[in-house]
C-alpha angles and dihedrals in degrees: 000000000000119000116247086210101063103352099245114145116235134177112296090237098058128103102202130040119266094218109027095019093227118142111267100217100042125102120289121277127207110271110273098247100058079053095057091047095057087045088048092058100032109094121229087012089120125090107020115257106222117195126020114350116253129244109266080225130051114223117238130216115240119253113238115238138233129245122207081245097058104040085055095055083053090048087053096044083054094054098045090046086052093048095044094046093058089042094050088046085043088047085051097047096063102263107125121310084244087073089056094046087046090052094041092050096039091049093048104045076042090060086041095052095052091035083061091056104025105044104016089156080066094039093048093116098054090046084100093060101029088103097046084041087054093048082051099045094049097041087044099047092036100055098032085048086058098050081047100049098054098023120094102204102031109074149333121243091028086172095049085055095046094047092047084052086047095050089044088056094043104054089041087062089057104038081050102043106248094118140021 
């Protein structure tokens, strides 16, 4: 018997063909190499897709957006993380330990301050005090920047500090509707 497939000759008493595997009395197919040719140029075709057909696109989930409130509280948490950064490397450095304590305080309310914006799934527990921690960040950074700032022997980048403190009070007014 030949196959009407691919046109190898096979025993008269089997059912499949011996090179391609296609039933030997059923209708005739287009050759196989006509078939290779349409999977060649469809797109997808190999290798077959087995269960529900996927979507031609892939969702996407949305990007959160930023508020005036919030990209200030991440200003402010750049500047704090800047200030601390050169106080703790003045308080290294051998200039008084208030200049350390200055640096430690101002990078870690700094990390604080972007953690809250940037990751709030993480910052979930301290959601409840984030109000009374922002009071805190912006009375403690605007007062201790202006000590530092005219001081001689508090701190260094006084105004860094002032204008973090600044930003932090700023974005709590909006945030809070006092100002628009």
């Amino acid at each position: 018997m030949k196959c009407s497939r691919c046109g190898a000759e096979s025993a008269e008493d089997s059912t499949y063909c011996s090179e391609c595997g296609a039933i030997l009395d059923a209708p005739p197919l287009p050759p196989l190499a006509a078939e290779e040719e349409r999977t060649e140029t469809t797109v997808g075709a190999y290798p077959p897709v087995f269960g529900p057909p996927r979507p031609s696109y892939q969702e996407r989930s949305a990007v959160r957006s930023l508020n005036l409130a919030e990209l200030l509280f991440l200003i402010s948490g750049i500047l704090l993380l800047s200030a601390g950064f050169q106080n703790m490397g003045a308080g290294v450095a051998g200039l008084p330990v208030q200049f350390l304590l200055l640096g430690i305080v101002a990078t870690i309310f700094g990390l604080v301050q972007i953690a809250l914006v940037v990751m709030p799934g993480m910052m979930s527990g301290l959601e409840r005090f984030r109000g009374t921690l922002t009071i805190v960040i912006a009375l403690l950074f605007l007062i201790w920047g202006m000590a530092a700032a005219f001081g001689p022997n508090v701190g260094a980048n006084g105004g860094m500090i002032v204008a973090a403190g600044l930003s932090t009070t700023l974005g709590l007014m909006l945030r809070e509707g006092m100002i628009r």
